[in-house]
C-alpha positions in Angstrom: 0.2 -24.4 -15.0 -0.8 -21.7 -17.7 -0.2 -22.7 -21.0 0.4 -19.0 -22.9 1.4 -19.4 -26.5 2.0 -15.3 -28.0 1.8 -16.3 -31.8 1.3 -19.6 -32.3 4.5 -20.5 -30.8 3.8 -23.1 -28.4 2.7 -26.8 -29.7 -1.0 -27.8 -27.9 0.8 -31.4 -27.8 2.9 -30.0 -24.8 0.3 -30.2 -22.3 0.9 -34.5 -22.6 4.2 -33.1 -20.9 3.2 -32.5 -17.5 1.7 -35.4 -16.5 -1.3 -35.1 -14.0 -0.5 -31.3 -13.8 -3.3 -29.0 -13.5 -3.4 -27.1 -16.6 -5.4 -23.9 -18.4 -4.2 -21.8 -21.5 -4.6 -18.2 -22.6 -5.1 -19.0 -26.3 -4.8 -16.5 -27.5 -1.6 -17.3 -29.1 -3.1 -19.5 -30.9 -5.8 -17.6 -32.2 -3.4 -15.0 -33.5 -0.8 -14.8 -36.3 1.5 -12.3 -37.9 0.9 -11.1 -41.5 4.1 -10.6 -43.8 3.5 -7.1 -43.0 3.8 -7.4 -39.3 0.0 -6.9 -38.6 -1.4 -9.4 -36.1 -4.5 -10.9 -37.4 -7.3 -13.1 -35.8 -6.8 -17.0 -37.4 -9.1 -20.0 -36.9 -8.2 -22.6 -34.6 -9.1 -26.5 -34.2 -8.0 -27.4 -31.0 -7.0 -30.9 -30.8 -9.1 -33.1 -28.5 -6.2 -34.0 -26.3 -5.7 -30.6 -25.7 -9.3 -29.9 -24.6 -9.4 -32.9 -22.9 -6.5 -31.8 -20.5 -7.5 -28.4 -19.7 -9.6 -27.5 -16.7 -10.1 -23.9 -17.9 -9.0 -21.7 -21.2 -9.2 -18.1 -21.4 -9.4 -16.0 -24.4 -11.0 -12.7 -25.4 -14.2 -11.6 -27.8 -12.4 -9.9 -30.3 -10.1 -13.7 -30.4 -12.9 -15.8 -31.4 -14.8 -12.8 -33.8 -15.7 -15.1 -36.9 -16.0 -18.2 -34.8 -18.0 -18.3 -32.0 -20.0 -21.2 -33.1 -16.6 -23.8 -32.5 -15.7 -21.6 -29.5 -18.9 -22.4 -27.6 -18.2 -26.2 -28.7 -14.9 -26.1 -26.7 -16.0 -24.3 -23.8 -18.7 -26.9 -23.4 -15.7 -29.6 -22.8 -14.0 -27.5 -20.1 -14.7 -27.4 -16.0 -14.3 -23.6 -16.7 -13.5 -20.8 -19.1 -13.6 -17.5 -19.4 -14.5 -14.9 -22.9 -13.2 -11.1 -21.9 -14.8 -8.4 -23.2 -12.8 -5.5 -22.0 -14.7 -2.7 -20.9 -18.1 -4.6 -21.1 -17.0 -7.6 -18.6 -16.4 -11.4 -19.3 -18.3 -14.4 -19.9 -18.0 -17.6 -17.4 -18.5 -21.1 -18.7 -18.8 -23.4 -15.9 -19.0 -27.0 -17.3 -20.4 -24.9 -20.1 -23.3 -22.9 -18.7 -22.7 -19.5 -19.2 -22.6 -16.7 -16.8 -22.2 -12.9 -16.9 -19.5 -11.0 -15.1 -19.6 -7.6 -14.9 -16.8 -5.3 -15.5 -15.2 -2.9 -12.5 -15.3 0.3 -14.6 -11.7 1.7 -15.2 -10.2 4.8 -16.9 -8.4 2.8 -19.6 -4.5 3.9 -20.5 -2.8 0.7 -21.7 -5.3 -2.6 -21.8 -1.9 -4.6 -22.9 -2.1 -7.5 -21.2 -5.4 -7.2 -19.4 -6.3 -10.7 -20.5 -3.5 -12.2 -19.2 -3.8 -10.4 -15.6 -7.3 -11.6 -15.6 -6.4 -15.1 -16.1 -3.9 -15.4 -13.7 -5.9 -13.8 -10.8 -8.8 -16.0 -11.9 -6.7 -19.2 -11.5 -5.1 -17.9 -7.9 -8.8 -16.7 -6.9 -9.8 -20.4 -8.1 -6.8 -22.2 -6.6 -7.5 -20.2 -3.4 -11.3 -20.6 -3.2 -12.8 -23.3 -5.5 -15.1 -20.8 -6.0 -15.2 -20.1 -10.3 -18.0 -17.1 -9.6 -15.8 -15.3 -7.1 -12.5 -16.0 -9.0 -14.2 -14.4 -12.3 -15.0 -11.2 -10.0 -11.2 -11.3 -8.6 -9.6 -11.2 -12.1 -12.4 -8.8 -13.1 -11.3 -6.5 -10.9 -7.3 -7.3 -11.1 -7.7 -6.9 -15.1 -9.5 -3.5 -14.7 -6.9 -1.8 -12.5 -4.2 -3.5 -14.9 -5.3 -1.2 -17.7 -5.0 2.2 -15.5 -1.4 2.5 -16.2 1.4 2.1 -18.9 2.6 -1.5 -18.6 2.5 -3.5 -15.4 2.6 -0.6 -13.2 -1.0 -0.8 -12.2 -1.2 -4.3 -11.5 -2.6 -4.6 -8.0 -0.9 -5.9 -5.0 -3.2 -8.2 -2.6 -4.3 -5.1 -0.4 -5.1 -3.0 -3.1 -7.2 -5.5 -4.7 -8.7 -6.7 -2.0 -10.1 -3.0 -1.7 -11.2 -3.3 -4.5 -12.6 -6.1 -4.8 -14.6 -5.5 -1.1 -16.0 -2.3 -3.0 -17.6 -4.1 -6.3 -19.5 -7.0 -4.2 -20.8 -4.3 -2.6 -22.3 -3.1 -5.7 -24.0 -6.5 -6.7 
């Protein structure tokens, strides 16, 4: 289960709701807030021990935790896995906290809406599928990069085409 608040709009307290569920969260919905003006602007964030202590991975992006990397590295250190995107320059793995570089699949970039989400969910199929957190961070690297060719959702891939693509950027390492 993906916990995916947009703006603060979903209470950390629901992950006690799903009983032995596996769970992760895109946070950054909760790292995010809407100014009177409309403007969506960074804001800190104190997630609460239960929280962390029910997640098995989080995923959020560079530009989420700008300001408060210090605390971010302090949650990630409680989590099995988690992920920091970068866009264009990769992500960073946690796994149970050490950190590990994953480099980005270049891409010529038209809409990055949404990339982070794309990558989260192909890392936690590539995870489910695999138990393998190194190959699942390649996975959504690649399913993230391809996301951001196109206007909307009309470059997410579809199993063969990442599979391609993913059989050509091993082949790089």
């Amino acid at each position: 289960m993906l916990l995916a608040p947009v703006l603060d709009d979903v209470d950390p307290a629901i992950a006690d709701r799903f009983g032995d569920a596996t769970l992760a969260a895109a946070g950054q919905g909760w790292l995010r807030v809407a100014g009177r003006d409309g403007d969506v602007r960074s804001q800190r964030w104190a997630p609460p021990r239960p929280l962390l202590g029910r997640l098995q991975g989080l995923f959020v992006s560079d530009e989420d935790v700008l300001g408060q990397e210090a605390q971010m590295l302090e949650w990630l250190q409680r989590l099995p896995v988690a992920a920091v995107t970068a866009g264009p320059a990769g992500a960073l793995l946690y796994v149970n906290g050490e950190r590990y570089e994953v480099r980005p699949r270049p891409a010529r970039e038209v809409d990055p809406t949404g990339a982070g989400d794309v990558f989260a969910a192909a890392f936690l199929v590539g995870y489910h599928l695999e138990g393998d957190p190194w190959q699942a961070a390649a996975l959504a690297s690649c399913a993230a990069s391809l996301s951001v060719e196109g206007e909307g959702w009309s470059t997410v891939p579809d199993r063969e085409t990442l599979a391609a693509v993913l059989d050509r950027y091993r082949k790089i390492e």
